[in-house]
C-alpha atoms as an extended CHARMM CRD file, in Angstrom:
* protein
*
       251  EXT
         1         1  UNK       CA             -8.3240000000      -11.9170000000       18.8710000000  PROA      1               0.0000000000
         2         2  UNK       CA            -10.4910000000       -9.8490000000       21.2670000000  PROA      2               0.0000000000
         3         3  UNK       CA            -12.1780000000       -7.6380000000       19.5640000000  PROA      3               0.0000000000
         4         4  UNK       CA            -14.4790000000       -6.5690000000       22.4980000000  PROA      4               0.0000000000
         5         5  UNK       CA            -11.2550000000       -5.8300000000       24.2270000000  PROA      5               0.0000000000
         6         6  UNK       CA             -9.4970000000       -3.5670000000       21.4680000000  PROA      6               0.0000000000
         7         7  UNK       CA            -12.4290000000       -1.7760000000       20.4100000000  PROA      7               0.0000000000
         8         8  UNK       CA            -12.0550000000        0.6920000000       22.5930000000  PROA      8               0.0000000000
         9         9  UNK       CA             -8.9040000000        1.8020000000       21.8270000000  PROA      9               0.0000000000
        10        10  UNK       CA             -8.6890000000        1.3580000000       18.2530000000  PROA      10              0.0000000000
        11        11  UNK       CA             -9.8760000000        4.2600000000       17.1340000000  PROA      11              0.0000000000
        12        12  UNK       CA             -7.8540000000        6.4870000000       19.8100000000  PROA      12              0.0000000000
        13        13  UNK       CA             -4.6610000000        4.5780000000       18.8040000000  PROA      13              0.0000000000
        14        14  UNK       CA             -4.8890000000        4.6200000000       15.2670000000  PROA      14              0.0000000000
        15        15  UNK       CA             -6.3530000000        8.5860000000       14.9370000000  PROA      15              0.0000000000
        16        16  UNK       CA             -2.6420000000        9.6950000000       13.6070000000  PROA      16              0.0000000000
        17        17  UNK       CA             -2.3230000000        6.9870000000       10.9870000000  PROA      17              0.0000000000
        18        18  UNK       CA             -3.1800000000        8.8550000000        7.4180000000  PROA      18              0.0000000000
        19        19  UNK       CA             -0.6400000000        7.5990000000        5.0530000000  PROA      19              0.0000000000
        20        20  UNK       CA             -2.8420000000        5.1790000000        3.1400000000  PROA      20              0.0000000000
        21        21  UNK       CA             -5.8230000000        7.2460000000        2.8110000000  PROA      21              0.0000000000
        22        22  UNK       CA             -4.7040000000        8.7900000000       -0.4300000000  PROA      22              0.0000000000
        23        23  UNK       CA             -3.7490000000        5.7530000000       -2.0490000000  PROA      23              0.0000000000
        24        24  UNK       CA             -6.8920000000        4.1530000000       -1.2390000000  PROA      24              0.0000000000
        25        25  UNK       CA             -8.6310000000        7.0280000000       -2.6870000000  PROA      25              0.0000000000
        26        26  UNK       CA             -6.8400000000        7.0260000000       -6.0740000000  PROA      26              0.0000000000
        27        27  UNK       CA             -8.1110000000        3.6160000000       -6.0910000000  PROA      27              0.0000000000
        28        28  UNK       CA            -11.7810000000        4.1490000000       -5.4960000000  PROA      28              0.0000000000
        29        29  UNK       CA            -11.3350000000        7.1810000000       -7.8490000000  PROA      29              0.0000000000
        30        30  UNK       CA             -9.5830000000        5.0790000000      -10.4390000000  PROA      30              0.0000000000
        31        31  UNK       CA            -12.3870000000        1.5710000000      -10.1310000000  PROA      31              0.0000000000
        32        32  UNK       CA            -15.2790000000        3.5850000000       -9.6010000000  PROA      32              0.0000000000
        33        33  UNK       CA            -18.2580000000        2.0070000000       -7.1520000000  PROA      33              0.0000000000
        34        34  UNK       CA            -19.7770000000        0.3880000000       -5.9710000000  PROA      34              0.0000000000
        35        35  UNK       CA            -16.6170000000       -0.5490000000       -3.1620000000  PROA      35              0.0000000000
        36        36  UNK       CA            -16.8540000000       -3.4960000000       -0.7600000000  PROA      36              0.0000000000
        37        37  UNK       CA            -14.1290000000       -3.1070000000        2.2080000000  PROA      37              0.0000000000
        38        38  UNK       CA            -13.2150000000       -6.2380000000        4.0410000000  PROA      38              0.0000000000
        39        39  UNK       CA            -12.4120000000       -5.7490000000        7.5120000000  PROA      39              0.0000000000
        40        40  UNK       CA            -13.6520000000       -2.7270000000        7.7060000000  PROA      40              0.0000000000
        41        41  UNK       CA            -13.1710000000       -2.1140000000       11.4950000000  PROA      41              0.0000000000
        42        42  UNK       CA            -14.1580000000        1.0320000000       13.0980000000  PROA      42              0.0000000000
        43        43  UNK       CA            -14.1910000000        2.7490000000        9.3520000000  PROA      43              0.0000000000
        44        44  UNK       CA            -11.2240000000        4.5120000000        9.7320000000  PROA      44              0.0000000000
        45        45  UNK       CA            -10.0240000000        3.7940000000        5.6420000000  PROA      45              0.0000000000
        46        46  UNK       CA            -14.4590000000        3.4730000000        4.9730000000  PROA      46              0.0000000000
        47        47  UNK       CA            -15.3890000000        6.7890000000        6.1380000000  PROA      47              0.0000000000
        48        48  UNK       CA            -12.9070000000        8.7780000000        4.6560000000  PROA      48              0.0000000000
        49        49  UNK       CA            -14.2030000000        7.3340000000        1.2820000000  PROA      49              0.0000000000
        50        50  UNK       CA            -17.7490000000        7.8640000000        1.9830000000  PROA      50              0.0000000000
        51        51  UNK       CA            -17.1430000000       11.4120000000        2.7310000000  PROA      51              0.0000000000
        52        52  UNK       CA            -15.6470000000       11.4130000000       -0.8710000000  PROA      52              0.0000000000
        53        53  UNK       CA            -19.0190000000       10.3670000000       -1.9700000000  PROA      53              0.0000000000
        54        54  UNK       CA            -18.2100000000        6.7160000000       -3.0610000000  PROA      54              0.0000000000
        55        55  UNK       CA            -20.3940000000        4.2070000000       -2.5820000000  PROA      55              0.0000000000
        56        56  UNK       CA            -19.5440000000        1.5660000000       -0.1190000000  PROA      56              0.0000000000
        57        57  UNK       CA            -20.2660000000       -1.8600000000        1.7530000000  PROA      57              0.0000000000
        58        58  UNK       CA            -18.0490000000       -2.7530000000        4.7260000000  PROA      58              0.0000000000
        59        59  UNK       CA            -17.6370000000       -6.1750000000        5.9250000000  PROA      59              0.0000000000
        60        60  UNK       CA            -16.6160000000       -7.1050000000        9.1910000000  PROA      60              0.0000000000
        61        61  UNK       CA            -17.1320000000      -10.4010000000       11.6890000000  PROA      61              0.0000000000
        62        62  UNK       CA            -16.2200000000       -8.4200000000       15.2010000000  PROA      62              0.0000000000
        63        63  UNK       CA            -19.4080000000       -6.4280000000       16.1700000000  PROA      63              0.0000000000
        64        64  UNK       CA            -18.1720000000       -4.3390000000       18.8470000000  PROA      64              0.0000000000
        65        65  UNK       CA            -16.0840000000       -2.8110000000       16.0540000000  PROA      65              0.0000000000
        66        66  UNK       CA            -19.4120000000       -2.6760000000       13.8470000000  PROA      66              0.0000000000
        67        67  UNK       CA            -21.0480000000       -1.1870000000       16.5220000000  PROA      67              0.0000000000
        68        68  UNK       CA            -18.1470000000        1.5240000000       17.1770000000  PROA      68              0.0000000000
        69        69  UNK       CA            -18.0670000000        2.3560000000       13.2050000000  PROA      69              0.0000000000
        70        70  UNK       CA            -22.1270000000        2.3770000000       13.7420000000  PROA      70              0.0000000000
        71        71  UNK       CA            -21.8600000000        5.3910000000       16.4860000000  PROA      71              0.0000000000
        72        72  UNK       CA            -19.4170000000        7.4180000000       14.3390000000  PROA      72              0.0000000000
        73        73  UNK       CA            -21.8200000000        7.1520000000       11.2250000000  PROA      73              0.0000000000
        74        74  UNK       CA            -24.9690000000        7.8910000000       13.0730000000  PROA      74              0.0000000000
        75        75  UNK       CA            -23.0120000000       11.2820000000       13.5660000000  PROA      75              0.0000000000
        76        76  UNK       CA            -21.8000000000       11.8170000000       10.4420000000  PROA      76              0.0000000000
        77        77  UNK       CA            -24.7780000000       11.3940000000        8.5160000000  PROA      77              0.0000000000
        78        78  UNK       CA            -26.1390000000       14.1970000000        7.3100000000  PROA      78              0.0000000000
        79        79  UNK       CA            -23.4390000000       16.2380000000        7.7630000000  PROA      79              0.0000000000
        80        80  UNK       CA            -20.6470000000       14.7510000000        6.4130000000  PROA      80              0.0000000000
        81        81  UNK       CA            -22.2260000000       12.0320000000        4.6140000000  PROA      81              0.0000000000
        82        82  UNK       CA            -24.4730000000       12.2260000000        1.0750000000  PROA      82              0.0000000000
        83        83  UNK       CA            -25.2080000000        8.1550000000        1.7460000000  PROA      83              0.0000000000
        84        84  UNK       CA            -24.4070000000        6.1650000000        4.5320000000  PROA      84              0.0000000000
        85        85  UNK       CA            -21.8810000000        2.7370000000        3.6790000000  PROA      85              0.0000000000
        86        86  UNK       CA            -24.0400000000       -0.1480000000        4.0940000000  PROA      86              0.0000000000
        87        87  UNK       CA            -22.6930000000       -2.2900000000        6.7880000000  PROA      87              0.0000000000
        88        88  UNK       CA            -22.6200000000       -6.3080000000        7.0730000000  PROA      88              0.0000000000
        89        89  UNK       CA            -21.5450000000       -8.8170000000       10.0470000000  PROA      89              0.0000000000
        90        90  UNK       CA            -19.8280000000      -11.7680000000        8.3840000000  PROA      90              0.0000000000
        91        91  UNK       CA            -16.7240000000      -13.8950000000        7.8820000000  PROA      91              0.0000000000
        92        92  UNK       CA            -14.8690000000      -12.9980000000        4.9270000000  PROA      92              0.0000000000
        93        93  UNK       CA            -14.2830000000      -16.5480000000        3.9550000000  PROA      93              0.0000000000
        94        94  UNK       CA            -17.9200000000      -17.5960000000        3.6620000000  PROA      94              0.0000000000
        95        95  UNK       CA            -20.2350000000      -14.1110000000        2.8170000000  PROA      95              0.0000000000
        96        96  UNK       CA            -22.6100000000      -13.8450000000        0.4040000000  PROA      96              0.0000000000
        97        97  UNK       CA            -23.6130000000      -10.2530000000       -0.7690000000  PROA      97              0.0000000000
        98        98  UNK       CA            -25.8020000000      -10.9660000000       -3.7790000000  PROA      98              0.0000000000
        99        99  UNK       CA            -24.2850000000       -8.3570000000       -5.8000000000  PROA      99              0.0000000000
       100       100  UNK       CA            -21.0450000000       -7.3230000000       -7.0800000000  PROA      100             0.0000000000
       101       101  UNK       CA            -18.4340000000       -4.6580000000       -6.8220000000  PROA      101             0.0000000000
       102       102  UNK       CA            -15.9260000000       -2.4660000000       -8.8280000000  PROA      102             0.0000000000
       103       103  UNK       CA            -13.2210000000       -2.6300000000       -6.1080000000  PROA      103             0.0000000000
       104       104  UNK       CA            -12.6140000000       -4.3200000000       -3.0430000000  PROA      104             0.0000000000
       105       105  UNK       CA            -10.1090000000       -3.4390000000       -0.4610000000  PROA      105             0.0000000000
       106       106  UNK       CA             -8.4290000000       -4.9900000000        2.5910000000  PROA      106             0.0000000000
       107       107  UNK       CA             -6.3850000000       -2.3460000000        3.9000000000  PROA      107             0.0000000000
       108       108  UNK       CA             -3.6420000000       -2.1950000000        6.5440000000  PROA      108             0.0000000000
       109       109  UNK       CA             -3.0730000000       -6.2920000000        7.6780000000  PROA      109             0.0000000000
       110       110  UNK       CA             -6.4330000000       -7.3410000000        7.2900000000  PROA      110             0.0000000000
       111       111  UNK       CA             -5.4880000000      -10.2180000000        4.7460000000  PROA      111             0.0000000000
       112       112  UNK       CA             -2.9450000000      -11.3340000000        7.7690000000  PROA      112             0.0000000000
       113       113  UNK       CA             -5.8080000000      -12.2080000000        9.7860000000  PROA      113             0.0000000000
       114       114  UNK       CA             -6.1580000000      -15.0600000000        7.4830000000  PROA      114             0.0000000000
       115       115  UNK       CA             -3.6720000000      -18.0420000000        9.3940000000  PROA      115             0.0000000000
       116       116  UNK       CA             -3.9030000000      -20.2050000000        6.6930000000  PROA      116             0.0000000000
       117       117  UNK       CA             -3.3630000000      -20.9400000000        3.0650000000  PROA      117             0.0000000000
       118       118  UNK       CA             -6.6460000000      -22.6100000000        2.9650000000  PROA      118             0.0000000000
       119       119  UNK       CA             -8.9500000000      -19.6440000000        4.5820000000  PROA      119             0.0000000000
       120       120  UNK       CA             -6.8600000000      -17.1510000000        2.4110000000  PROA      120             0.0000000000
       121       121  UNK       CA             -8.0130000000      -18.9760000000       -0.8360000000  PROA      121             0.0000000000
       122       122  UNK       CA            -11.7550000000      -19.5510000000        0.2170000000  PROA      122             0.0000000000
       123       123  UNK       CA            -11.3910000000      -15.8710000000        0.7870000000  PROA      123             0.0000000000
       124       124  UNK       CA             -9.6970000000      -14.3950000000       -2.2360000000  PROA      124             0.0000000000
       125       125  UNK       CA            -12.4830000000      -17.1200000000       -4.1260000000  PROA      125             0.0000000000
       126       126  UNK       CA            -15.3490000000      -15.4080000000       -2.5170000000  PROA      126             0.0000000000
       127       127  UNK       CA            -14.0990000000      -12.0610000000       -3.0470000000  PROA      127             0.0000000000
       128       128  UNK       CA            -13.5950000000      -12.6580000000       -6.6170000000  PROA      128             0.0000000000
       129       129  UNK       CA            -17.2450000000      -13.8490000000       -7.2350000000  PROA      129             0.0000000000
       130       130  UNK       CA            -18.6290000000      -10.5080000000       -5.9210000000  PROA      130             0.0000000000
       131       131  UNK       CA            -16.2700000000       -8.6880000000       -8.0540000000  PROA      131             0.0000000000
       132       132  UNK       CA            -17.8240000000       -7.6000000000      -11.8840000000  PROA      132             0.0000000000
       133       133  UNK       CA            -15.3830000000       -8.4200000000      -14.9960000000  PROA      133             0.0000000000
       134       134  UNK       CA            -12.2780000000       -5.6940000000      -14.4660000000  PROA      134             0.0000000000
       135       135  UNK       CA            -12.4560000000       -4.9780000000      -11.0180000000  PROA      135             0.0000000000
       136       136  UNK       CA            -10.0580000000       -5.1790000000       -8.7700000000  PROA      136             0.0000000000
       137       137  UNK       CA             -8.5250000000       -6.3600000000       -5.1310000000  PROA      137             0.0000000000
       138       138  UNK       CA             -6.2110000000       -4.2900000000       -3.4430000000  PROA      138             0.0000000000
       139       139  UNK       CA             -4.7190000000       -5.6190000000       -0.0590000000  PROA      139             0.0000000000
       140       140  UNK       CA             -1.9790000000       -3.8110000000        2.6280000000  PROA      140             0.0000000000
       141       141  UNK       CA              0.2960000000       -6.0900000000        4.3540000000  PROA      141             0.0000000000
       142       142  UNK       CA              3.9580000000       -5.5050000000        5.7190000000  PROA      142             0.0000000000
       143       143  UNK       CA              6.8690000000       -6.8400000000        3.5020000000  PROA      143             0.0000000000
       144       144  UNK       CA              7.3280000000      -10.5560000000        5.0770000000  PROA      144             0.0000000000
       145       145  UNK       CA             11.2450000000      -10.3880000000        4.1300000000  PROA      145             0.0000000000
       146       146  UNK       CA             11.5490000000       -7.8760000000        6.0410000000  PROA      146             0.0000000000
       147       147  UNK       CA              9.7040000000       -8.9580000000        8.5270000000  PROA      147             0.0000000000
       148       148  UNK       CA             11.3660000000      -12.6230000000        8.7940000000  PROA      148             0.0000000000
       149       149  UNK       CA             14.9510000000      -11.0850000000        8.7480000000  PROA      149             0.0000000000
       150       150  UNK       CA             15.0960000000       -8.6660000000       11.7460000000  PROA      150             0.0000000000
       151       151  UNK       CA             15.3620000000       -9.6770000000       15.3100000000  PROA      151             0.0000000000
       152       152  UNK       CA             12.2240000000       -9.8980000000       17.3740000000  PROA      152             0.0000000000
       153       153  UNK       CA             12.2140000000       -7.6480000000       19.8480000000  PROA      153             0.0000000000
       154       154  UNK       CA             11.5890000000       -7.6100000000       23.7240000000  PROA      154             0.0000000000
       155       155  UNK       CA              8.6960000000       -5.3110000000       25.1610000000  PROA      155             0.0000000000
       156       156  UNK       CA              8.5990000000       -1.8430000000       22.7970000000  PROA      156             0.0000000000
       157       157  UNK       CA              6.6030000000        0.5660000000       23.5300000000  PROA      157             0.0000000000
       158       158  UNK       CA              4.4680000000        1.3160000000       20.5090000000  PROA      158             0.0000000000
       159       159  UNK       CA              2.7090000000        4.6640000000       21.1630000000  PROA      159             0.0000000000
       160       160  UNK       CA              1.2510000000        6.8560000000       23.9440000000  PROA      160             0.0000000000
       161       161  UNK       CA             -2.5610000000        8.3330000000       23.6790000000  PROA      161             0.0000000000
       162       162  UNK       CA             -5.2020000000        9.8590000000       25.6260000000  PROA      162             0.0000000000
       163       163  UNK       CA             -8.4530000000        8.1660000000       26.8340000000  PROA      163             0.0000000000
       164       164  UNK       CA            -10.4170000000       11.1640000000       27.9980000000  PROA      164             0.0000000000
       165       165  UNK       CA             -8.7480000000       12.0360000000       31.6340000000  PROA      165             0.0000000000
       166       166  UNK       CA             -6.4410000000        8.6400000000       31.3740000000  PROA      166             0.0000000000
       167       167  UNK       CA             -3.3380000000        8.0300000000       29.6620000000  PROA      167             0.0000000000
       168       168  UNK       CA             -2.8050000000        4.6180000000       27.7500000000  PROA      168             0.0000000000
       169       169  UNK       CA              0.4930000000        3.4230000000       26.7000000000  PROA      169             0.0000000000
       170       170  UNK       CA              0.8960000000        0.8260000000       24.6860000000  PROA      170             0.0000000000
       171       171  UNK       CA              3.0560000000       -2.2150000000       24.1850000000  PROA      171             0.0000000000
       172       172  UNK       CA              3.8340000000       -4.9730000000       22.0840000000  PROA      172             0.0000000000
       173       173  UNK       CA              5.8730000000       -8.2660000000       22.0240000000  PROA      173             0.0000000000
       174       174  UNK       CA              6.3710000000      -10.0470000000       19.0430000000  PROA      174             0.0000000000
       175       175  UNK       CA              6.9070000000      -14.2710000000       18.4520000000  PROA      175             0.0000000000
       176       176  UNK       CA              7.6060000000      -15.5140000000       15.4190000000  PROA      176             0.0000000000
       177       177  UNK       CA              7.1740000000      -18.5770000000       13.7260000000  PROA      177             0.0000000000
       178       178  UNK       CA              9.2450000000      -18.8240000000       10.7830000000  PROA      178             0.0000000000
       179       179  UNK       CA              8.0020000000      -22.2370000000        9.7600000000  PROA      179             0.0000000000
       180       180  UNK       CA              4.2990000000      -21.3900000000       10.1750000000  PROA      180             0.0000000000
       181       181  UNK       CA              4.8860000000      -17.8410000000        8.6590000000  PROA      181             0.0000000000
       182       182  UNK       CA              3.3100000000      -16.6810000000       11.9650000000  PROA      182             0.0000000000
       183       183  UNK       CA              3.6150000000      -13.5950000000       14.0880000000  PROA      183             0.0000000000
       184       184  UNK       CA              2.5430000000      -13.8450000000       17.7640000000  PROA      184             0.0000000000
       185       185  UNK       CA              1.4620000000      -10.4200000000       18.9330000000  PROA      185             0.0000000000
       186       186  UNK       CA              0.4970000000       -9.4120000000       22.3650000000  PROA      186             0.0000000000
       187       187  UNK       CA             -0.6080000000       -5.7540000000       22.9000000000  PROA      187             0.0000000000
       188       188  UNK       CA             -0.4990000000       -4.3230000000       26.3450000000  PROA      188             0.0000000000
       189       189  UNK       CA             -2.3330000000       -1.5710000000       27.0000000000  PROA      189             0.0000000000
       190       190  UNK       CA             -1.3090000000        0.7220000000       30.6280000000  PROA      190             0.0000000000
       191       191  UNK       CA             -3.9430000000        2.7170000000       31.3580000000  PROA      191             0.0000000000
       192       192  UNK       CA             -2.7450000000        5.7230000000       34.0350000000  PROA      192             0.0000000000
       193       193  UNK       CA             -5.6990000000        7.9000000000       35.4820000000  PROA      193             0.0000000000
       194       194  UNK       CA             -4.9840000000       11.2090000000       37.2570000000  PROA      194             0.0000000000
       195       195  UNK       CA             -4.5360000000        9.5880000000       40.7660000000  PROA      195             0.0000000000
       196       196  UNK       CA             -1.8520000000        7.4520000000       39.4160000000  PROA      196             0.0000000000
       197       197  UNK       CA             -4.0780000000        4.7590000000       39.2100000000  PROA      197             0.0000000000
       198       198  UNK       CA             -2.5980000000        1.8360000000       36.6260000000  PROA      198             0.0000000000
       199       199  UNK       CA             -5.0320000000       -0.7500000000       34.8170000000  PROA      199             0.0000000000
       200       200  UNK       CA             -3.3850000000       -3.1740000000       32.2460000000  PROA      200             0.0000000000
       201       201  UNK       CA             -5.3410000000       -4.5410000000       29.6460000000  PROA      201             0.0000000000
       202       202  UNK       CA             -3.5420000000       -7.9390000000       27.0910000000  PROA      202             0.0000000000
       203       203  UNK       CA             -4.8560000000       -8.2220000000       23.8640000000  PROA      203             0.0000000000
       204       204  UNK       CA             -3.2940000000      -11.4150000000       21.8850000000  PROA      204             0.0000000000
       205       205  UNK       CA             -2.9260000000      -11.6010000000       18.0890000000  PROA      205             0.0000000000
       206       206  UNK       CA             -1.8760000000      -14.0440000000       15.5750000000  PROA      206             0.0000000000
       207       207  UNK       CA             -0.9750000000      -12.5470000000       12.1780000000  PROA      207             0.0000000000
       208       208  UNK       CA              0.1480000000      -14.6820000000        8.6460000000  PROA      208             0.0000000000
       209       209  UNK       CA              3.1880000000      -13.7390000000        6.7750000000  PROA      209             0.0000000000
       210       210  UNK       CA              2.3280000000      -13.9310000000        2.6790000000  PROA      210             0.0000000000
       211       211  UNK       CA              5.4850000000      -14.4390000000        0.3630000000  PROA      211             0.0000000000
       212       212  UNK       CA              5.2380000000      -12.6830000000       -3.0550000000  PROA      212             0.0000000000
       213       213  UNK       CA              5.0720000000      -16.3280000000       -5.0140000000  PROA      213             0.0000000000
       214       214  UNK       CA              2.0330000000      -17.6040000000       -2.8010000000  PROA      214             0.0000000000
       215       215  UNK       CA              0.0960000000      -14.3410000000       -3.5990000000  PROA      215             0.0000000000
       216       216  UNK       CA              0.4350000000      -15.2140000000       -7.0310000000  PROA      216             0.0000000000
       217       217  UNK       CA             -0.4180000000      -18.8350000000       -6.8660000000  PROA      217             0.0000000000
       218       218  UNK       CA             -3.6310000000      -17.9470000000       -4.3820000000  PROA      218             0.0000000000
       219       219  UNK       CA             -4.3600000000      -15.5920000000       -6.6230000000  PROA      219             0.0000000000
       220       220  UNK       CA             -4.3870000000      -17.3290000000       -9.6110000000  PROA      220             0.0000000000
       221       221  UNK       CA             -6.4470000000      -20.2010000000       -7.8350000000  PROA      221             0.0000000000
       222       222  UNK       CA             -8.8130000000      -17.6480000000       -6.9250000000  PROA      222             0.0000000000
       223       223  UNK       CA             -9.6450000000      -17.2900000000      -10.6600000000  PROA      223             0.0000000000
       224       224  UNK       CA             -7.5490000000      -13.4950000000      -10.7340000000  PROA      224             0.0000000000
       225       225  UNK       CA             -6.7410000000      -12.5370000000      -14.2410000000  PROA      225             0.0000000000
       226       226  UNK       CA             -3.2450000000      -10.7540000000      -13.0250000000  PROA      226             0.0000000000
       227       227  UNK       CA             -1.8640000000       -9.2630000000       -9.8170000000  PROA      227             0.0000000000
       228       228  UNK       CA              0.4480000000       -6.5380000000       -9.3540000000  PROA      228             0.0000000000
       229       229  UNK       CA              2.6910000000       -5.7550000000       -6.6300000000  PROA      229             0.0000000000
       230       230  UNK       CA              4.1850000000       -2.2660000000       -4.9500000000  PROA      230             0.0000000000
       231       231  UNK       CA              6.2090000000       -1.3370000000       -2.0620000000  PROA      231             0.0000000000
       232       232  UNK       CA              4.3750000000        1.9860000000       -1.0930000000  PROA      232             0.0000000000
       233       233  UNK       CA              1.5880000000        3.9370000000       -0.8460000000  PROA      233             0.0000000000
       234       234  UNK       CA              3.1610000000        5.8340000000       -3.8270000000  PROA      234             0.0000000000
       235       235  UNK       CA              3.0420000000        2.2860000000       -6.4420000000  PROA      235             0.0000000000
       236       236  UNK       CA              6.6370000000        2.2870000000       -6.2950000000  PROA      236             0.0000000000
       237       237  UNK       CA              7.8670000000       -1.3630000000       -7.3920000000  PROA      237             0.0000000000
       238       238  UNK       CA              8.2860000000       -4.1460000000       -4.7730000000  PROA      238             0.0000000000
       239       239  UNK       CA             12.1190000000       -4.6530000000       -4.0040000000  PROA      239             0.0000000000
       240       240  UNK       CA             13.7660000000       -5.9460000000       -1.2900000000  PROA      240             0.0000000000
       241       241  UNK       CA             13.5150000000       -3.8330000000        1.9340000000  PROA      241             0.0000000000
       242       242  UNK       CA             10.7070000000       -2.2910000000        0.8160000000  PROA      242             0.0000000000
       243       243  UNK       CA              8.5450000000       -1.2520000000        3.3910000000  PROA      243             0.0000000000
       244       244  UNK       CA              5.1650000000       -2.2970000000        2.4180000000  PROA      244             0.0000000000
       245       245  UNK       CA              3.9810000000       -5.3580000000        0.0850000000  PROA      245             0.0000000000
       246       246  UNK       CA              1.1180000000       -3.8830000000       -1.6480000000  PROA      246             0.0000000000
       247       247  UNK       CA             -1.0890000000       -6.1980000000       -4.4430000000  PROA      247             0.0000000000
       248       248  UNK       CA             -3.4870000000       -4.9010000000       -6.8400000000  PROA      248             0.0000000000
       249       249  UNK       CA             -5.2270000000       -7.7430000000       -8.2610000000  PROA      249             0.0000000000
       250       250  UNK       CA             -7.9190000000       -7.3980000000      -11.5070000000  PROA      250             0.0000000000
       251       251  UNK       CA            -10.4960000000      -10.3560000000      -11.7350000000  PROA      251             0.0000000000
């Protein structure tokens, strides 16, 4: 994926999303710090926690989203901030920290960006070294049953923001690959200026689906003393048609 591309718009498309933010601070709350989050983007789920006063590394490999979540920190310290998150450039399947961690999050589809069964394990396996003896791993993904059983659309139109005088609609259209447990995304994004001006910008993505009875077995690879699985932000159990599949791991 582009991250150079998206960067500029993640932040503006994703300002309304809030949902998770609670649930990821009952975790930090509940684990203590220090916290590593993995994928850690533009800080939308990191800040929020720092300005709770945890204690926090984020981890990411794109660095124009490093440098975006860079910007909105210099600004914050000092203000919002008692300590700034310490941030790291580096591939989730192969970083090395040198110290470990009380929790460590993936939050909203980060553990999709993992496209195979191999880089999930040397993932989960490197995670679990830099976690101390009853930590824990929480990841964020959307229920794959779910997922697998409805239709794939044509072009929807996902959300409409504003980028300063322009206006940016976006779109999506979705591929899947049931055998593969992949999901083909590409994100349009129609930028209108005052004049009526139009620029389109495509941004591809491939995303992996995770069953329930994988988890466990990468998990258990991974050296995880027991997993647990929820359906919602609020830990409700996972069923079927439950919107979110939600695992709490504890090394």
């Amino acid at each position: 994926m582009t991250y150079a591309t998206l960067a500029r718009y993640y932040d503006l498309e994703n300002a309304e999303f809030t949902e998770d933010l609670d649930y990821w601070l009952e975790l930090a709350d509940e684990y203590g710090d220090p916290i590593l989050e993995l994928g850690c983007g533009t800080g939308r789920v990191l800040l929020n926690l720092a300005r709770r006063g945890h204690a926090l590394t984020g981890l990411d490999n794109a660095p124009d989203m490093l440098a975006r979540l860079r910007a909105r920190l210099d600004a914050a310290t000092g203000r919002h901030l008692a300590a700034a998150p310490t941030l790291v450039e580096a591939d989730m399947t192969t970083f090395d920290l040198g110290q470990t961690f009380r929790l460590a999050l993936m939050p909203f589809n980060t553990f999709m960006h993992l496209l195979t069964p191999e880089a999930q394990l040397a993932a989960l396996t490197r995670i679990r070294r830099h976690l101390a003896p009853g930590a824990a791993l929480a990841l964020d993904m959307p229920n794959p049953g779910e997922a697998y059983a409805a239709p794939e659309p044509g072009l929807t139109l996902e959300r409409t923001f504003a980028d300063g005088e322009r206006t940016v609609q976006q779109f999506s259209t979705l591929s899947l690959d049931r055998a593969a447990q992949l999901a083909r995304i590409t994100w349009l994004y129609d930028s209108t200026g005052p004049a009526g001006d139009l620029h389109r910008t495509s941004v591809p993505l491939t995303l992996r689906y995770t069953f329930p009875g994988e988890m466990r077995l990468l998990l258990e690879r991974a050296g995880f003393a027991q997993a647990h699985f929820y359906g919602d932000y609020d830990r409700s159990p996972f069923v079927d048609g439950a919107p979110r599949f939600l695992v709490l791991a504890v090394a």
